[in-house]
N, C-alpha and C positions, 0 to 999 in steps of 0.2 A: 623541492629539495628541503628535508629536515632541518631544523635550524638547530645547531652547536651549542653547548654549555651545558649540558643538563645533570654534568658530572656530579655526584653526590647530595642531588635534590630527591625529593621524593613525590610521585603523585598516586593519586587514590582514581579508577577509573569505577564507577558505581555502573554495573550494567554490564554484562556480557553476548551480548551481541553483535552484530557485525559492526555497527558503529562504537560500541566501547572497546571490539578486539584490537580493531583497526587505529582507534587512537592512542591503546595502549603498545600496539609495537610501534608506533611512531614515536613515544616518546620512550621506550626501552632505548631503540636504535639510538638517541643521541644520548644515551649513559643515565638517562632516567629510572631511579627504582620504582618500579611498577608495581601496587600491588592494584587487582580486579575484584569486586566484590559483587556476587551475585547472590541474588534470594532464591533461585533453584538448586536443585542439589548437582545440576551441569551444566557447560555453559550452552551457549547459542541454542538454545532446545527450537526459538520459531523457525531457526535456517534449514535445520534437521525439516522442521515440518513440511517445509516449502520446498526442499530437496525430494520428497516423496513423490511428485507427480514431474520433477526434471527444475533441476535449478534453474531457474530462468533468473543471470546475473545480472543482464543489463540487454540493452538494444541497439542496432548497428545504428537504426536511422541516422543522418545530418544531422550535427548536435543543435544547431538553431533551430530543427525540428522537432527535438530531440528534448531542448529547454523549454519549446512554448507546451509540452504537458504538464507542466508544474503550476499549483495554483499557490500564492500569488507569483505572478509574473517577475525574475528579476531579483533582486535582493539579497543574501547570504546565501541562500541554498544556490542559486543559480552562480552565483563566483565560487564557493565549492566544486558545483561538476563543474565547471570551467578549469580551472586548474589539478582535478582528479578525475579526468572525462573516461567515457567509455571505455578506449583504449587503453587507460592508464588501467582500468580496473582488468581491463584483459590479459595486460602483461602482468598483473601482480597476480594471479592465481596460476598462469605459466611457469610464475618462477616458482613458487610452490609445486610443480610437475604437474598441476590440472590445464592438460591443453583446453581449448574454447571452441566453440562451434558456432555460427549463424544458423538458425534455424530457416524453414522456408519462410516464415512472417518475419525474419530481421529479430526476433529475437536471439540472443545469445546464451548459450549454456554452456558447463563444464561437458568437456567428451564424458567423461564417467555417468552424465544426468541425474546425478544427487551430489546431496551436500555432504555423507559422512568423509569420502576420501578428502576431499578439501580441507575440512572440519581438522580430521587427524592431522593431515600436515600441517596448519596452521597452530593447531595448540603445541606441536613439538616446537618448531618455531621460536613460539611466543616464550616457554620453555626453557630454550636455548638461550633464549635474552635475558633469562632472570623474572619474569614477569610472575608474579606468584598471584595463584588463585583463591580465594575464601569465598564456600558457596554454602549454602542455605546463611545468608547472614542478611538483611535488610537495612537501608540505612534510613535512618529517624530524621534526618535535620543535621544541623550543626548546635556544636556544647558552645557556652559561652566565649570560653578560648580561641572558637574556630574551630576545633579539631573535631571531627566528623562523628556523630552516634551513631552506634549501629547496635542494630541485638542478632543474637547468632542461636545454636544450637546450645551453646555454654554460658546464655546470657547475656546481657547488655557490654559493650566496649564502645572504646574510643580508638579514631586512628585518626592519626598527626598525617599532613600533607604540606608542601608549596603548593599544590598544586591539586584543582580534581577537576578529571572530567563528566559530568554527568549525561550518560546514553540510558537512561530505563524505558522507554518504549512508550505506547501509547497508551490506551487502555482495550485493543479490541482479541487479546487472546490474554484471560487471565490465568487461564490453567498452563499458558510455559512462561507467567512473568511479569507479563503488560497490563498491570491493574488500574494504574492510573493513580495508584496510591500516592504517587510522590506530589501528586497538585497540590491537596492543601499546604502541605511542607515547603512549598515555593511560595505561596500565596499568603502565611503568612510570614514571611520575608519582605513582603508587598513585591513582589514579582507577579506581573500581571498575566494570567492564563483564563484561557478563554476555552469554555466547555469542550470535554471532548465528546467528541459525533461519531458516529460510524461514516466511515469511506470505505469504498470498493465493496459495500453490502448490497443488498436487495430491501425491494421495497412490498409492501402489502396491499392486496386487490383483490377488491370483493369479488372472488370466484364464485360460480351457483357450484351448488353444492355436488351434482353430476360432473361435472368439468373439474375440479377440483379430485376428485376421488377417480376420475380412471386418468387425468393427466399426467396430476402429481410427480415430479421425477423426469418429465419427460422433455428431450430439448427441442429449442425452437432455431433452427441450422439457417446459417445463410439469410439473414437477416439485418435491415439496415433501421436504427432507432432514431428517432430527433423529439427535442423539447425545446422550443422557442430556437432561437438560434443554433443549437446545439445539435451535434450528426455523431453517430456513430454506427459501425457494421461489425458484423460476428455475429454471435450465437447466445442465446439464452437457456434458461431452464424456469421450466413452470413447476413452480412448490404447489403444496397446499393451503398457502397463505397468501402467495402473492407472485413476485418473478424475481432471478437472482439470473449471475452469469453474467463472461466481460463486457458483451455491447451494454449492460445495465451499468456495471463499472466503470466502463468509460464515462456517466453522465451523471454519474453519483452527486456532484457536487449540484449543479444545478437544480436537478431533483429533490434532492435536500433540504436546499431552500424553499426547495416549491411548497412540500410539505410543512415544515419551520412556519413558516410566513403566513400562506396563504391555507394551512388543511390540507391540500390536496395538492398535486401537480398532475399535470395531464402525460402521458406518454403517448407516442404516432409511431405506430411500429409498419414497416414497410416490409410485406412479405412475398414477394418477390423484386425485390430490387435490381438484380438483372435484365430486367424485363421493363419498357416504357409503356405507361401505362397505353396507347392506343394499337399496342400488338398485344398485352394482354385483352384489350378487351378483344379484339380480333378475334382472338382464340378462344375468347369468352362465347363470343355469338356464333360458334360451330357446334355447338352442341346442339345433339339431335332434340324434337320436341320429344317432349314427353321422359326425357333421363333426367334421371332425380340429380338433386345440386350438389349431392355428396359427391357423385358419379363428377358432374360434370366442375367440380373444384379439384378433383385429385386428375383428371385426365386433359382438362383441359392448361386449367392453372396449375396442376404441377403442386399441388398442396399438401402438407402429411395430413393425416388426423386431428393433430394436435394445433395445426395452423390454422383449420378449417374449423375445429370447435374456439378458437380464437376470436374467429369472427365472429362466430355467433353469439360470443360473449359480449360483442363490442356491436353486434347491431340486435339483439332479440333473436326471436330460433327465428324468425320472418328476414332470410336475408332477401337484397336488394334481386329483381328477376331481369331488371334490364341491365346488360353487355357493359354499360358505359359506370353504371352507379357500383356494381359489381366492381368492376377493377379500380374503382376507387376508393373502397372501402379493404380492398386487398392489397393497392398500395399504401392508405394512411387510414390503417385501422387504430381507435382510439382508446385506449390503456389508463383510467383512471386510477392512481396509485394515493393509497389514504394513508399510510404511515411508514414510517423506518423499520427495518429490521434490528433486530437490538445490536447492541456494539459488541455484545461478547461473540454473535455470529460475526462479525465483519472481519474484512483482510485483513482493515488498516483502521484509523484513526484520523479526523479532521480536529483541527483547534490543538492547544496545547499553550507554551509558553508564546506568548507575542511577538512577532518578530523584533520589535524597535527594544525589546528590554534585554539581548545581546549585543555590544558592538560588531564593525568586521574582524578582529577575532574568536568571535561566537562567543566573549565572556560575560556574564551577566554584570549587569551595568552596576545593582545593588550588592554585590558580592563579590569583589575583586579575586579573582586569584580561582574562581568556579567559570567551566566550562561544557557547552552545553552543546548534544551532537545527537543528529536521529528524528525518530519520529515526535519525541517530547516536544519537539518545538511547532509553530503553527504554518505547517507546509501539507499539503496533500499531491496526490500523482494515481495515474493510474494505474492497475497492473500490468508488465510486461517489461519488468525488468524497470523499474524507473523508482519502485521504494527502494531495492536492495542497492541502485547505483548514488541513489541521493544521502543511501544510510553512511555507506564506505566514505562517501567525498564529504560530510558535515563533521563523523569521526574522525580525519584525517584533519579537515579546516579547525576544529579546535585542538587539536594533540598540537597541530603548526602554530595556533595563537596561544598558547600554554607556555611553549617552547620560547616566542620571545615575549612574553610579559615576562616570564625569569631570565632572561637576559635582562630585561630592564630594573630588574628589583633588586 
């Protein structure tokens, strides 16, 4: 529930996306002047993007299941979706007239499967509450006063606030917004943020030069990945530089590090995981003598092409000829990955502002009366609906700690 008083204050929400929409009709709704300030020339242009292959808003799974994809575990973002959960994001886009769907994987979409119908009714809305828009405008910092710099199409200004919230995003899509530009402007503040990285990207592997050029492009279906401790299942895509796609997403972080830390990280990709490995080999040792091992990987094991030149990337063109070594290079075939993909290819963004330097109102500890919501701050998640449900509940948990630090002031 919104908290009361906001009659005749004013806040500035820098960012328009779904975490500065959403905290700007929070704080319209209790009598708050709203004004949004965006550096494109429209707002939410990544939702737009992401609406392009099916809004995926959020995930049915159990929210305790639901919370342990978030890294770090616990903390402000996890008492945000707690008090803005699944549900809650579900019935707020009902009440805008976008009914919701479960998909067969538990994720959840708008019936329409893109973001513009959402998109439109939300901005009338916002609209309706007075919320007023300034785009292509950039904000610089704050003037001595407090009062917020920005430079616009007409030049440098200032705008006076009680109150702002800061959503500008990460840095992994620059071309709709997310530059990352606003770190050193927090940093010198002495707000402490910590490098941004690419998350939910792809990583780079020394393909041969043949496998690389008829791959290229092509997926790798039904398949389950691990790295130390780490599991994940879905589907990849083999680039010309390395591998990308969600089971690779799903382990981005760890992966990450591997490279960070140590160079390299190893990947164990398991390509038949349906399958335990001693009925594959089973069906490994039916094959007739004398059928070639392309023959006998595609009929026996059930392999594409692109699985089968996998292997031979990960054992030499000399694969394994006995039954037993065979399905176990087919279960944990071994994936050397030697660097990141860059950040402007990635979904999302790792690192950003520190968690410890917003309290539990999300307001930055060195700047009373600034609020911080979204991916700027140092939280990562996978895809499937778990950025866009973390963005809504962070914009909403500081629009709500805005709301009463000006009760208090």
């Amino acid at each position: 529930m919104a908290q009361t008083g906001g009659a005749g204050r004013r806040a500035a929400v820098i960012g328009a996306g779904p975490a500065g929409l959403f905290a700007a009709e929070i704080l319209a709704r209790a009598g708050v002047a709203v004004t949004v300030v965006e550096r494109m020339p429209s707002p939410a242009r990544k939702l737009l993007i992401a609406g392009r292959g099916g809004l995926n808003l959020t995930h049915s799974e159990p929210l305790e299941r639901f919370l342990a994809r978030y890294h770090p575990p616990g903390g402000p973002v996890a008492a945000a979706i707690r008090a803005f959960p699944p549900e809650a994001l579900r019935a707020w886009c009902e009440g805008l007239g976008q009914e919701t769907f479960v998909g067969s994987s538990g994720r959840v979409f708008p019936t329409a499967f893109k973001a513009s119908p959402l998109l439109r009714a939300w901005l009338a809305r916002l609209d309706s509450l007075g919320v007023a828009l300034r785009t292509r405008t950039r904000w610089l910092g704050w003037e001595e006063d407090g009062s917020l710099r920005l430079a616009g199409p007409d030049g440098g200004s200032s705008l006076r606030a009680d109150v702002t919230v800061l959503a500008l995003g990460g840095a992994s899509w620059p071309r709709l917004g997310s530059d990352g530009a606003w770190a050193p402007l927090l940093a010198a503040e002495g707000v402490a943020v910590l490098p941004l990285l690419p998350a939910n990207a792809g990583f780079a592997a020394a393909w041969t030069p043949v496998f690389a050029e008829r791959f290229a492009g092509t997926p790798l279906k039904r398949i389950a990945l691990s790295t130390g401790p780490h599991h994940a299942r879905g589907e990849a895509v083999v680039t010309a530089t390395g591998i990308e796609g969600g089971a690779v997403y799903a382990l981005s972080r760890p992966l990450r590090e591997a490279v960070l830390g140590d160079g390299a990280a190893m990947l164990t990709i398991d390509l038949r995981p349906d399958l335990d490995h001693a009925t594959l080999a089973r069906r490994l040792a039916t094959a007739r003598p004398g059928q070639s091992r392309a023959t006998t990987l595609r009929k026996a094991a059930a392999l594409s092409p692109v699985a089968a030149g996998l292997l031979r990337e990960a054992a030499g063109r000399d694969l394994p000829t006995e039954p037993q070594a065979l399905a176990t290079l087919i279960k944990a075939a071994p994936l050397r990955l030697t660097g990141l993909q860059p950040i402007d290819r990635a979904i999302s963004s790792a690192g950003g502002v520190a968690l410890p330097e917003i309290d539990a109102r999300f307001m930055l500890r060195r700047r009373p009366g600034a609020f911080l919501a979204g991916e700027m701050l140092d939280w990562e998640a996978p895809t499937g609906g778990y950025l866009l449900q973390a963005s809504f509940a962070t914009g909403r948990a500081a629009a709500e700690g805005a709301l009463a630090w000006l009760a208090e002031v």
